[in-house]
Backbone atoms as SQL, in Angstrom:
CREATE TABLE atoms (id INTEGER PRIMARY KEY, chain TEXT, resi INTEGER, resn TEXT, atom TEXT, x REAL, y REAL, z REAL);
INSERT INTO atoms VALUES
  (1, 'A', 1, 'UNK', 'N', 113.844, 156.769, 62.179),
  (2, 'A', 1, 'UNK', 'CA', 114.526, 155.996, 63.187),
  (3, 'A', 1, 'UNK', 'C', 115.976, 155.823, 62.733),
  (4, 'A', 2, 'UNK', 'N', 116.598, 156.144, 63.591),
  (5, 'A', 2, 'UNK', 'CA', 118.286, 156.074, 63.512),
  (6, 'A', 2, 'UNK', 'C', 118.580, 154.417, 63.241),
  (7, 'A', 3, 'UNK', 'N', 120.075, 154.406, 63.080),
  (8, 'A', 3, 'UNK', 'CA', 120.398, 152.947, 62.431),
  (9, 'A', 3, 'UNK', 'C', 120.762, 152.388, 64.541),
  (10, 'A', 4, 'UNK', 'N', 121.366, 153.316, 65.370),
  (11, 'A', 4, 'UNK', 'CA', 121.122, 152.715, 66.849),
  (12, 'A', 4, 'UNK', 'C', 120.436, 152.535, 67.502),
  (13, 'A', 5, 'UNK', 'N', 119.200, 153.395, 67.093),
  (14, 'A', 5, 'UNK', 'CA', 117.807, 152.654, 67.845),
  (15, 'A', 5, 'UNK', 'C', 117.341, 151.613, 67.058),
  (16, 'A', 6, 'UNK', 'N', 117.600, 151.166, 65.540),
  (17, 'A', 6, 'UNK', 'CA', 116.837, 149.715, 65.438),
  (18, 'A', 6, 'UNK', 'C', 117.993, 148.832, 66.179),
  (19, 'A', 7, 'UNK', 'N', 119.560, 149.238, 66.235),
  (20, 'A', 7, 'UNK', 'CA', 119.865, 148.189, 66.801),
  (21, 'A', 7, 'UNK', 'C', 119.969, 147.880, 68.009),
  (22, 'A', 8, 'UNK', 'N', 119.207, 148.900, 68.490),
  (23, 'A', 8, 'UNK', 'CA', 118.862, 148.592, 70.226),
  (24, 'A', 8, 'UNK', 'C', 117.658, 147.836, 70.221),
  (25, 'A', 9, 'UNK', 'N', 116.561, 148.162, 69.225),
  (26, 'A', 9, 'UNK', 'CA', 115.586, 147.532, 69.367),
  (27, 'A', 9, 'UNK', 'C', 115.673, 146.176, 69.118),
  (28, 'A', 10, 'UNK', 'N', 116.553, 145.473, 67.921),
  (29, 'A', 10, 'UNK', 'CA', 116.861, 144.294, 67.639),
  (30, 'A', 10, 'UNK', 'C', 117.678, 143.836, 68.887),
  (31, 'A', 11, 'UNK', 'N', 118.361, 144.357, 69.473),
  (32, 'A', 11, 'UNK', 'CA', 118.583, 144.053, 70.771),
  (33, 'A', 11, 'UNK', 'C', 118.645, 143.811, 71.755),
  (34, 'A', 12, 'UNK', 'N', 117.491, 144.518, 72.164),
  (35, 'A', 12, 'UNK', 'CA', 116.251, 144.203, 73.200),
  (36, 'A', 12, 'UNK', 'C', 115.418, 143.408, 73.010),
  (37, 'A', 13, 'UNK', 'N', 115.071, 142.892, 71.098),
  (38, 'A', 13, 'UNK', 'CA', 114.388, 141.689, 70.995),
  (39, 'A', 13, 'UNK', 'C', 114.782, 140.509, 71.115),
  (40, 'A', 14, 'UNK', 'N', 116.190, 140.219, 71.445),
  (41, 'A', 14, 'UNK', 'CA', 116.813, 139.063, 71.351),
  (42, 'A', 14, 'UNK', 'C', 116.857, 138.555, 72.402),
  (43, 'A', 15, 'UNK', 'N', 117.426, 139.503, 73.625),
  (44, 'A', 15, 'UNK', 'CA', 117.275, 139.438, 74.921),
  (45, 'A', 15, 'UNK', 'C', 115.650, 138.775, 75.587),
  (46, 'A', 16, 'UNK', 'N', 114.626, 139.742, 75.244),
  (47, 'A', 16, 'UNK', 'CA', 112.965, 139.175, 75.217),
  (48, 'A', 16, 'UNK', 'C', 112.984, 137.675, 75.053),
  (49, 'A', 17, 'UNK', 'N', 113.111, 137.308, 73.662),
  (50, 'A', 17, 'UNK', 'CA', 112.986, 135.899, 73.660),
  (51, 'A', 17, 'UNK', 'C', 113.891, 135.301, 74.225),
  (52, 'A', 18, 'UNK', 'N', 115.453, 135.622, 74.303),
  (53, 'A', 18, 'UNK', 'CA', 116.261, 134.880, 75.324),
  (54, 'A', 18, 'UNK', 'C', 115.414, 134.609, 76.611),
  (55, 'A', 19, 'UNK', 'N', 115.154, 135.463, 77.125),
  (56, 'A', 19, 'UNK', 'CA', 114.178, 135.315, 78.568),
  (57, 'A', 19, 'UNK', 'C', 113.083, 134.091, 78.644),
  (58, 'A', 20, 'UNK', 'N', 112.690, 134.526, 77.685),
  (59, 'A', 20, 'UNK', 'CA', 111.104, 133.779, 77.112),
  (60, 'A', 20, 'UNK', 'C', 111.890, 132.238, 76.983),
  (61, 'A', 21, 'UNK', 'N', 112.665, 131.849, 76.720),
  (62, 'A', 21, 'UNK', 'CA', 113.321, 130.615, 76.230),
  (63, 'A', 21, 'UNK', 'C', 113.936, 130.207, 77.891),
  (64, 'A', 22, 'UNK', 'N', 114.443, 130.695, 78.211),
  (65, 'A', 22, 'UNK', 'CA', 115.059, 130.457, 79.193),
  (66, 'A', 22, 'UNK', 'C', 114.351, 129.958, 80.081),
  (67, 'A', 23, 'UNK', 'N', 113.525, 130.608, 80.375),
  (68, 'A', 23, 'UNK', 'CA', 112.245, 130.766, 81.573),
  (69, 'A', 23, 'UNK', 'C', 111.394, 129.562, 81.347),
  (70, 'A', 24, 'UNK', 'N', 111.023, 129.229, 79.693),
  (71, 'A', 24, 'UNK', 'CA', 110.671, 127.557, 79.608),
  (72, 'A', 24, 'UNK', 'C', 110.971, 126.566, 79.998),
  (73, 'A', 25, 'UNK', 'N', 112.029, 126.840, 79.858),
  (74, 'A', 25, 'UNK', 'CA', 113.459, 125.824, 80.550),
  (75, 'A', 25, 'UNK', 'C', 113.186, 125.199, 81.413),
  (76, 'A', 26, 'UNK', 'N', 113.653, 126.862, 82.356),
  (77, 'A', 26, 'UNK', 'CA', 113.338, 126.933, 83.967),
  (78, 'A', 26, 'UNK', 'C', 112.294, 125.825, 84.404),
  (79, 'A', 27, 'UNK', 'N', 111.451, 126.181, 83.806),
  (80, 'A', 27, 'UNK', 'CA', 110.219, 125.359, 84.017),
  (81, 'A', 27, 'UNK', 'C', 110.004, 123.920, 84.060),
  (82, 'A', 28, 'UNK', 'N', 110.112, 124.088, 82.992),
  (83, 'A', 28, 'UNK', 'CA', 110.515, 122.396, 82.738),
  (84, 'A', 28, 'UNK', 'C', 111.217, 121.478, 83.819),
  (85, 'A', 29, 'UNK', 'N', 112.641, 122.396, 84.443),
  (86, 'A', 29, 'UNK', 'CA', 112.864, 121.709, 85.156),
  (87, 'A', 29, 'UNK', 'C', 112.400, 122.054, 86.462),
  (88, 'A', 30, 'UNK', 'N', 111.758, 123.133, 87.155),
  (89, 'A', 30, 'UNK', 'CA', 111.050, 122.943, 88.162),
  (90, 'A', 30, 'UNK', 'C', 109.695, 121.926, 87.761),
  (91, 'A', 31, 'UNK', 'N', 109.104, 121.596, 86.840),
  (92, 'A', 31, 'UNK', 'CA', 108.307, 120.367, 87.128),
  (93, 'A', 31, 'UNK', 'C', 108.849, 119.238, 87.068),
  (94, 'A', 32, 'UNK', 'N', 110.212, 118.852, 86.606),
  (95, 'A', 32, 'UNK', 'CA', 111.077, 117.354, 87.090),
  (96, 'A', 32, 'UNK', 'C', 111.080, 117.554, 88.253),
  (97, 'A', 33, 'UNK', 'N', 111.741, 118.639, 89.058),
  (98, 'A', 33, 'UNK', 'CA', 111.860, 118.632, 90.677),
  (99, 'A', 33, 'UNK', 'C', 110.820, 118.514, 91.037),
  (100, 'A', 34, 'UNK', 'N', 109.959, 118.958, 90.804),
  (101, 'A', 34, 'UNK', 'CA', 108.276, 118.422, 91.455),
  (102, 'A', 34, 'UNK', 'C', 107.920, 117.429, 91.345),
  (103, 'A', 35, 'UNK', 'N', 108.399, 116.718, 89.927),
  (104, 'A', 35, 'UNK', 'CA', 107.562, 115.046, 90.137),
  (105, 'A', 35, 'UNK', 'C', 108.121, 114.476, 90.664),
  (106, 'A', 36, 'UNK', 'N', 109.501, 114.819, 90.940),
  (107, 'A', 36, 'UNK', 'CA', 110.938, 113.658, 91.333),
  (108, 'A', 36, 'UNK', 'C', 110.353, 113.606, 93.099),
  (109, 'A', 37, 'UNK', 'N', 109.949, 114.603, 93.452),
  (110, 'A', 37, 'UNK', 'CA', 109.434, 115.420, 95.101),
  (111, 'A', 37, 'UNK', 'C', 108.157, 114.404, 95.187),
  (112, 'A', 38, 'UNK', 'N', 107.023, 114.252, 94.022),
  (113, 'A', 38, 'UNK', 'CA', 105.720, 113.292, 94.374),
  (114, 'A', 38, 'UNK', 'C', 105.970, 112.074, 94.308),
  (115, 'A', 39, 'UNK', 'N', 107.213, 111.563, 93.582),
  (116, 'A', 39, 'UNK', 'CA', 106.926, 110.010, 93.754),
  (117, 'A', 39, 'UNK', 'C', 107.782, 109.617, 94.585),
  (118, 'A', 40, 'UNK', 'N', 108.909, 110.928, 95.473),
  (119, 'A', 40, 'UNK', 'CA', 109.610, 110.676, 96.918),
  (120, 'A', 40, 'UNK', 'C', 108.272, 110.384, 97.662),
  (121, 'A', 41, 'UNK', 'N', 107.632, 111.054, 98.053),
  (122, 'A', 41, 'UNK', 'CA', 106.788, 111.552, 99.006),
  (123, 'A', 41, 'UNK', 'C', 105.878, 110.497, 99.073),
  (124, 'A', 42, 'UNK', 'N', 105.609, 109.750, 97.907),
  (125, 'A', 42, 'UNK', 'CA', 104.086, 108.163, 97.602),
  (126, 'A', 42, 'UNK', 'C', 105.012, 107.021, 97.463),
  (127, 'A', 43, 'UNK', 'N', 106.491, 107.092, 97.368),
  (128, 'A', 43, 'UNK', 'CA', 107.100, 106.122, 98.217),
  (129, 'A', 43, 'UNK', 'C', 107.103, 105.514, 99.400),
  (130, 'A', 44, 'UNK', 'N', 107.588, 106.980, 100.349),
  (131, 'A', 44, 'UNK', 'CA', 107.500, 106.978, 101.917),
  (132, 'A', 44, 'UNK', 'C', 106.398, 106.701, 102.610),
  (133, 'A', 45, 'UNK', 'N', 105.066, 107.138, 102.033),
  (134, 'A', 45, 'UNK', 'CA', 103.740, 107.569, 102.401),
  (135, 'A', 45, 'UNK', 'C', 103.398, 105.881, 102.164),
  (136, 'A', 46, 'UNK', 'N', 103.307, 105.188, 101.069),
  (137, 'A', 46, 'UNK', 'CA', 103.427, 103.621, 100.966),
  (138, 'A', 46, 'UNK', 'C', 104.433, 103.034, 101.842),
  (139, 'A', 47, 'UNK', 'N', 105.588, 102.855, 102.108),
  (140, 'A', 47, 'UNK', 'CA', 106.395, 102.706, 102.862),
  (141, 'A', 47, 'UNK', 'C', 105.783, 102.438, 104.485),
  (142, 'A', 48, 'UNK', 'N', 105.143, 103.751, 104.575),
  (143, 'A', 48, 'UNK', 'CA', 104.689, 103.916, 105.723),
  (144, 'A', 48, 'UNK', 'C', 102.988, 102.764, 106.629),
  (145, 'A', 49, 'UNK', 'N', 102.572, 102.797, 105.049),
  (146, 'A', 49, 'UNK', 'CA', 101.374, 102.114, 104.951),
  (147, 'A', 49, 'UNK', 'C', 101.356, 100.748, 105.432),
  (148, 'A', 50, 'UNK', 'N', 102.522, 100.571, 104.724),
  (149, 'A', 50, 'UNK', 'CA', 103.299, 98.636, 105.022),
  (150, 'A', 50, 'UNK', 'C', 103.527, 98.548, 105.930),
  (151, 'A', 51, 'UNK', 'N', 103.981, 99.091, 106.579),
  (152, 'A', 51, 'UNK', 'CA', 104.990, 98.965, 107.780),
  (153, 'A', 51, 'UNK', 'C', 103.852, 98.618, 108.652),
  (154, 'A', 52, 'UNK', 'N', 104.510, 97.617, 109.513),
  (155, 'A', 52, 'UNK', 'CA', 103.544, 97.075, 110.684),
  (156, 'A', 52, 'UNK', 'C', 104.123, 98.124, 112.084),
  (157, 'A', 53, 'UNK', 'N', 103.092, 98.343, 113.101),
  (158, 'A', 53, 'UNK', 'CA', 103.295, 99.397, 114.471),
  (159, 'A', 53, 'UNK', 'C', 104.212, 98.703, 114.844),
  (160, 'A', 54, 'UNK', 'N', 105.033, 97.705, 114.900),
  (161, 'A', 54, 'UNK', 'CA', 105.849, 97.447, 115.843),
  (162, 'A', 54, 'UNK', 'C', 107.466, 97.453, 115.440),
  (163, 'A', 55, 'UNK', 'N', 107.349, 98.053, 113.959),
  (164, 'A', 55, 'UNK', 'CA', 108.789, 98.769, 112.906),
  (165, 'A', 55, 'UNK', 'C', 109.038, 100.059, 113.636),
  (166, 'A', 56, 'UNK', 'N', 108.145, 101.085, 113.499),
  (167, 'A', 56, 'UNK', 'CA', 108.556, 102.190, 114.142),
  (168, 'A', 56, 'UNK', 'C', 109.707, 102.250, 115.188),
  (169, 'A', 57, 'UNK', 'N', 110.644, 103.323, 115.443),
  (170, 'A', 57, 'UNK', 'CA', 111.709, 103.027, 115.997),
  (171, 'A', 57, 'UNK', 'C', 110.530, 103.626, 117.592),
  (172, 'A', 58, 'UNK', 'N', 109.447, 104.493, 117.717),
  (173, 'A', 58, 'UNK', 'CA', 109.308, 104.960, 118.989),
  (174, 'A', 58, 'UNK', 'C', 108.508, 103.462, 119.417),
  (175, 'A', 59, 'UNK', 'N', 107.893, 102.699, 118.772),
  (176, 'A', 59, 'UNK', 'CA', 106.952, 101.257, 118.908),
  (177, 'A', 59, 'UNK', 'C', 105.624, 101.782, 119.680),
  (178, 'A', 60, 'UNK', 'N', 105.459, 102.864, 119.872),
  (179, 'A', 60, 'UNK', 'CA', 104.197, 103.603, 120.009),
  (180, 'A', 60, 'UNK', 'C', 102.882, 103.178, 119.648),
  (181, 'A', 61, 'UNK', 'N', 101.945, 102.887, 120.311),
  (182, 'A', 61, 'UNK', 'CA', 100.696, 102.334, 119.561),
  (183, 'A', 61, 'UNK', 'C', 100.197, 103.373, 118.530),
  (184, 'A', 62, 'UNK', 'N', 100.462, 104.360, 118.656),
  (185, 'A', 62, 'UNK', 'CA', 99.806, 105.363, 117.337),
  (186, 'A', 62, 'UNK', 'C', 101.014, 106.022, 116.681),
  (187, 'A', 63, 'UNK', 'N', 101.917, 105.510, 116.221),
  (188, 'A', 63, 'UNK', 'CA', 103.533, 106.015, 115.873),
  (189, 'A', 63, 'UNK', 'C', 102.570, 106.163, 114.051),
  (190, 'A', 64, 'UNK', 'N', 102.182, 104.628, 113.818),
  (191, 'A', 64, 'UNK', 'CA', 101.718, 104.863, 112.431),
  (192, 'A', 64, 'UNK', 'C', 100.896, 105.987, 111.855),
  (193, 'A', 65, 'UNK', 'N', 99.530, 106.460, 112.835),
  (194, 'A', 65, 'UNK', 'CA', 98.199, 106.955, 112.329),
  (195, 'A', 65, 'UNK', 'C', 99.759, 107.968, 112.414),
  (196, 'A', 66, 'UNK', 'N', 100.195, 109.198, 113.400),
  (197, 'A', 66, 'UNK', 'CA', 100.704, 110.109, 113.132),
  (198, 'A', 66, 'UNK', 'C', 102.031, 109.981, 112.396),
  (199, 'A', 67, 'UNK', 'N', 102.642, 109.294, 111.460),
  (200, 'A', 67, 'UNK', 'CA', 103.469, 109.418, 110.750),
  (201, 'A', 67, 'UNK', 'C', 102.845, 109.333, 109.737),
  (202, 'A', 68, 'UNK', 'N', 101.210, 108.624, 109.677),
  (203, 'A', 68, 'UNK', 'CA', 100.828, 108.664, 108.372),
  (204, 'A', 68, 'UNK', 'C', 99.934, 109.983, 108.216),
  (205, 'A', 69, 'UNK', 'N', 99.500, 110.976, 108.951),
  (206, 'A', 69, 'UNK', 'CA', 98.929, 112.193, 109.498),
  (207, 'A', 69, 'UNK', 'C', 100.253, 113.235, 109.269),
  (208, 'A', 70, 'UNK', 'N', 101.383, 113.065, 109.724),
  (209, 'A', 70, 'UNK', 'CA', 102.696, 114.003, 108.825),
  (210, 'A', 70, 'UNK', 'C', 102.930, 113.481, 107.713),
  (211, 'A', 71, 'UNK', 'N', 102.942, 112.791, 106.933),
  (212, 'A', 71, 'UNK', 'CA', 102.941, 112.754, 105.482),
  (213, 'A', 71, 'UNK', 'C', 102.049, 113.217, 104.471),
  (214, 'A', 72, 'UNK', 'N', 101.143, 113.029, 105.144),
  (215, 'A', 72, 'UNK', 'CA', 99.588, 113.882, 104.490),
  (216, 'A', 72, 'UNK', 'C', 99.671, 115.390, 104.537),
  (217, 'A', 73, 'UNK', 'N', 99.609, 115.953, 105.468),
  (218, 'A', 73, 'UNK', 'CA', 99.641, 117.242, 105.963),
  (219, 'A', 73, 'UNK', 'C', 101.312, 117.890, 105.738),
  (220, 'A', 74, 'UNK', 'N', 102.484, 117.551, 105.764),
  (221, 'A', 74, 'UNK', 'CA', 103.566, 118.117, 105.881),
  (222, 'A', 74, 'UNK', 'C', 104.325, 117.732, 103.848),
  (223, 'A', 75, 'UNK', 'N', 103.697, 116.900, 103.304),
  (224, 'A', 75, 'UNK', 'CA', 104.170, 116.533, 102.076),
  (225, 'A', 75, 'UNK', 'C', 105.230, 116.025, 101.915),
  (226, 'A', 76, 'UNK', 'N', 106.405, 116.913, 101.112),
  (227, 'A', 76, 'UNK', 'CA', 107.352, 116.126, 101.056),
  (228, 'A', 76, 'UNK', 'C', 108.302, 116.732, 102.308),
  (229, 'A', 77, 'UNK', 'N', 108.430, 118.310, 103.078),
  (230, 'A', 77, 'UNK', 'CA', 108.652, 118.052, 104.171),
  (231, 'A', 77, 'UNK', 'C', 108.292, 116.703, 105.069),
  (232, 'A', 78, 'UNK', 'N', 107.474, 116.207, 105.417),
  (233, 'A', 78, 'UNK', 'CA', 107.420, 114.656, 106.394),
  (234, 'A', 78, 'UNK', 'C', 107.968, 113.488, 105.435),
  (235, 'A', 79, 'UNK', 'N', 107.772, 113.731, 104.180),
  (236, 'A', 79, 'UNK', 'CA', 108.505, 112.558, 103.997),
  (237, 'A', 79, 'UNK', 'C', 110.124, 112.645, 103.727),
  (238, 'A', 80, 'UNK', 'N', 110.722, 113.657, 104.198),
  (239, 'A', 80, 'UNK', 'CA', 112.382, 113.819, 104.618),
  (240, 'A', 80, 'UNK', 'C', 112.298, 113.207, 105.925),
  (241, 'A', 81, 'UNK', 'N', 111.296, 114.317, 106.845),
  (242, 'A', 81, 'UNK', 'CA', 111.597, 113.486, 108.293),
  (243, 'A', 81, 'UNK', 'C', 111.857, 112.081, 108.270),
  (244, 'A', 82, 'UNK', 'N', 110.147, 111.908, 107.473),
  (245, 'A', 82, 'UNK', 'CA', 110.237, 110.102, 108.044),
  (246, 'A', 82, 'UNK', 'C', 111.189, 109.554, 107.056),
  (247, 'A', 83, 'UNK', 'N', 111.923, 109.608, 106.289),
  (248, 'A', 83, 'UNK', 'CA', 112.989, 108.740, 105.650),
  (249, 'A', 83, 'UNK', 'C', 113.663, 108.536, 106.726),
  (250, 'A', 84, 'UNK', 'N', 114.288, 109.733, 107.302),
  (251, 'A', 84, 'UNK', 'CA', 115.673, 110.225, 108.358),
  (252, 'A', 84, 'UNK', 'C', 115.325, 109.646, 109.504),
  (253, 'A', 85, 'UNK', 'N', 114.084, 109.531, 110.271),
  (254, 'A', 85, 'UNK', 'CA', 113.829, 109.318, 111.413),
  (255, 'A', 85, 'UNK', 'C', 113.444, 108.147, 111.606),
  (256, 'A', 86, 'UNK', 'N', 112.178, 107.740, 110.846),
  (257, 'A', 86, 'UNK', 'CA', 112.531, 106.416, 110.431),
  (258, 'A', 86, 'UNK', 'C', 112.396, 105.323, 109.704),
  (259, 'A', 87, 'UNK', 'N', 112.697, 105.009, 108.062),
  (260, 'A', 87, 'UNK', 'CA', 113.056, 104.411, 107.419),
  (261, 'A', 87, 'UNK', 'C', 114.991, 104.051, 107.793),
  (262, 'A', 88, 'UNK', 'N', 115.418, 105.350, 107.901),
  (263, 'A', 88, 'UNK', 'CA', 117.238, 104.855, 108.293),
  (264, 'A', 88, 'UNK', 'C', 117.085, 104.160, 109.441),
  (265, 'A', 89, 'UNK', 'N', 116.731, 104.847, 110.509),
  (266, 'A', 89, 'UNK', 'CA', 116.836, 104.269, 111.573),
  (267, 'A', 89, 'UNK', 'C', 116.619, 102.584, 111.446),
  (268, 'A', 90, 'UNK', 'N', 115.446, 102.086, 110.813),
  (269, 'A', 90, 'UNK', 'CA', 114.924, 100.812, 111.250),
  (270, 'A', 90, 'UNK', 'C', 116.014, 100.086, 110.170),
  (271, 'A', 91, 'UNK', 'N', 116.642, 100.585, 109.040),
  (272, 'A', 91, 'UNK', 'CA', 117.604, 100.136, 108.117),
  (273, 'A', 91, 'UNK', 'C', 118.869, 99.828, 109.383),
  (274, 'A', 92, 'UNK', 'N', 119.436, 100.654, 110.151),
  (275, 'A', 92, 'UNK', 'CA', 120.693, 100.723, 111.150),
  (276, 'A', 92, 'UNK', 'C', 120.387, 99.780, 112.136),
  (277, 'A', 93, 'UNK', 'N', 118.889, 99.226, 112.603),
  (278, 'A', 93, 'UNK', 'CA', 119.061, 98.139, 113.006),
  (279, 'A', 93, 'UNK', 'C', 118.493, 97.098, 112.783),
  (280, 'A', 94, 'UNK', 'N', 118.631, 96.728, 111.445),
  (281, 'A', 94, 'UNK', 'CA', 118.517, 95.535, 110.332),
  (282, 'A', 94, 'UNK', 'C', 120.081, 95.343, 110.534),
  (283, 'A', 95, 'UNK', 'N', 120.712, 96.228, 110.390),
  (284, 'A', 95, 'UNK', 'CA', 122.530, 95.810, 110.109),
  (285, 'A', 95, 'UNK', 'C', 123.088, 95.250, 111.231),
  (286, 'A', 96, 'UNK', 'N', 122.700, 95.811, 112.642),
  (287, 'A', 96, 'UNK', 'CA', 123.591, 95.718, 114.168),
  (288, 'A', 96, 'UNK', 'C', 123.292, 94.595, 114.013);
């Protein structure tokens, strides 16, 4: 073996574990974004629980069962909606 193929090979090994290291990382922080995403989501989903039918901004007799039916089923998609749609909302008219 030539002296440029070990130092390709030492080269290519550095890179390997660079990857390998990196990619832990990665990881690591895609499971912060994931937990940071479950205890958004069992905020809202509690949030939602509390809330008496007559908070809802539509005041709908079944506004709750199906906001609490999109939080279940939609995850942390529904619990963006329902922050936006309505946790703000009922915050904007606490203020007026």
């Amino acid at each position: 073996m030539s002296k440029s193929d070990s130092e390709w090979i030492v080269a290519g090994l550095i890179v390997f574990f660079a990857i390998i290291v990196f990619a832990y990382h990665i990881g690591q922080l895609l499971w912060g974004i994931f937990l940071i995403a479950l205890v958004f989501w069992f905020f809202m989903l509690a949030d939602c629980l509390r809330r008496g039918t007559d908070s809802f901004p539509g005041k709908g007799e079944y506004d709750k069962l199906i906001w609490s039916a999109a939080l279940i089923f939609l995850n942390f998609i529904g619990a963006i909606l329902y922050y936006y749609l309505v946790r703000i909302q009922d915050n904007r008219g606490e203020i007026s």
